[in-house]
C-alpha positions in Angstrom: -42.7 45.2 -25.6 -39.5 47.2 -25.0 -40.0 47.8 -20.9 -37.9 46.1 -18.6 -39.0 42.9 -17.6 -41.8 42.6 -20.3 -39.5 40.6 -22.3 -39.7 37.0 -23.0 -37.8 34.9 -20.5 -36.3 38.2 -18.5 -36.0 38.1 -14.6 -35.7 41.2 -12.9 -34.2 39.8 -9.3 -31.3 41.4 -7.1 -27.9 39.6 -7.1 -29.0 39.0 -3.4 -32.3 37.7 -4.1 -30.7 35.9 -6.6 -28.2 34.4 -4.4 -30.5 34.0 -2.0 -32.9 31.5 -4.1 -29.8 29.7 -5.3 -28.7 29.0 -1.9 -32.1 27.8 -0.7 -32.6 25.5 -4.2 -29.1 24.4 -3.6 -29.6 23.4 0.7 -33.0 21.6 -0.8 -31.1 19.4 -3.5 -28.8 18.4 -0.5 -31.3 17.6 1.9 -33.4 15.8 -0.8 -30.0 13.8 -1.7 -29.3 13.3 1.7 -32.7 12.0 2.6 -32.8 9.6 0.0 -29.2 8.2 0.0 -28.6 8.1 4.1 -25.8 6.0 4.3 -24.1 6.5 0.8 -20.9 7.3 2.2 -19.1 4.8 4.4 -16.9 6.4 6.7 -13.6 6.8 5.4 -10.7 4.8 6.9 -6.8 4.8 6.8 -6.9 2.0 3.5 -9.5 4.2 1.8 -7.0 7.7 2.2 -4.0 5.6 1.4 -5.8 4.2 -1.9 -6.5 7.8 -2.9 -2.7 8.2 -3.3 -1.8 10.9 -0.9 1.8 12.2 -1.8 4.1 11.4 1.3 6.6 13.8 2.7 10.0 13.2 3.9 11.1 17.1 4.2 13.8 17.4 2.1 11.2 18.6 -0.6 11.4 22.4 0.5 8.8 24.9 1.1 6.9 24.4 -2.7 6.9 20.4 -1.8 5.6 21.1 1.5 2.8 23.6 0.5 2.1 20.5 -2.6 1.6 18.1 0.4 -0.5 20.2 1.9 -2.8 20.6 -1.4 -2.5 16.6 -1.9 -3.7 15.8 1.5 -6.6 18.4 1.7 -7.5 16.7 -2.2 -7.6 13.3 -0.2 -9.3 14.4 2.4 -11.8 15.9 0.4 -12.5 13.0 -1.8 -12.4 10.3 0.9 -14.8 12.5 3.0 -12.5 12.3 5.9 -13.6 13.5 9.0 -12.3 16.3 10.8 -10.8 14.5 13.9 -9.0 11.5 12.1 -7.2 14.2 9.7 -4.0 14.5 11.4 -3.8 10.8 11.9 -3.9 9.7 8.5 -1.9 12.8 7.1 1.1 11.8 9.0 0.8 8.7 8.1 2.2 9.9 5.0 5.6 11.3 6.8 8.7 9.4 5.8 12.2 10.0 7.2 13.4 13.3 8.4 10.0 14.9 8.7 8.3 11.1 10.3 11.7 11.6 13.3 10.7 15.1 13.5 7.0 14.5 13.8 7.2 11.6 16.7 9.3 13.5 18.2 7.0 16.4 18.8 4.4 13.5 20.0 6.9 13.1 22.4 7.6 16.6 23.6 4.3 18.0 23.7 2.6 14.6 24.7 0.0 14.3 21.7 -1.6 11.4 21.2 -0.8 9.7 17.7 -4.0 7.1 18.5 
């Protein structure tokens, strides 16, 4: 048996059909997971990012210690499950000096609400 797709084992699917059953296996296993394990997660809070260890920054680190932050924080954010709206909150809690001066003052210029 030397035709295509006689063979032991062999699939003959597109990579989109192919992608296409991975996507839907993978949206079931979630939605299985999800179903059984509803409140798994408890929502994150300011103690939980802190214990993650988010790297602070003070802005004397330069541009590569700034983009690092930024990798850190989105790492936290990821792990703690960190919802969208309390991002900004809890990242600048991780400001020191210079860049916490700079960053209440721009609360103060353009009125945003650190709460």
């Amino acid at each position: 048996m030397s035709g295509r797709g006689h063979g032991r084992g062999s699939i003959n699917m597109t990579q989109a059909e192919l992608t296409n059953l991975i996507n839907t296996r993978v949206a079931e296993a979630l939605a299985a997971y999800q179903a059984a394990h509803p409140n798994n997660q408890p929502a994150c809070t300011f103690k939980m990012f802190m214990d993650c260890k988010p790297q602070t920054f003070s802005g004397t680190e330069g541009a590569v210690g700034l983009l690092r932050w930024f990798e850190k924080a989105e790492s936290v954010f990821a792990m703690c499950n960190c919802p969208v709206g309390d991002r900004v909150k809890y990242a600048t809690g991780t400001l020191e000096d210079g860049a916490l001066t700079w960053w209440n003052a721009q609360v103060q210029l353009l009125g945003i609400l650190s709460s």
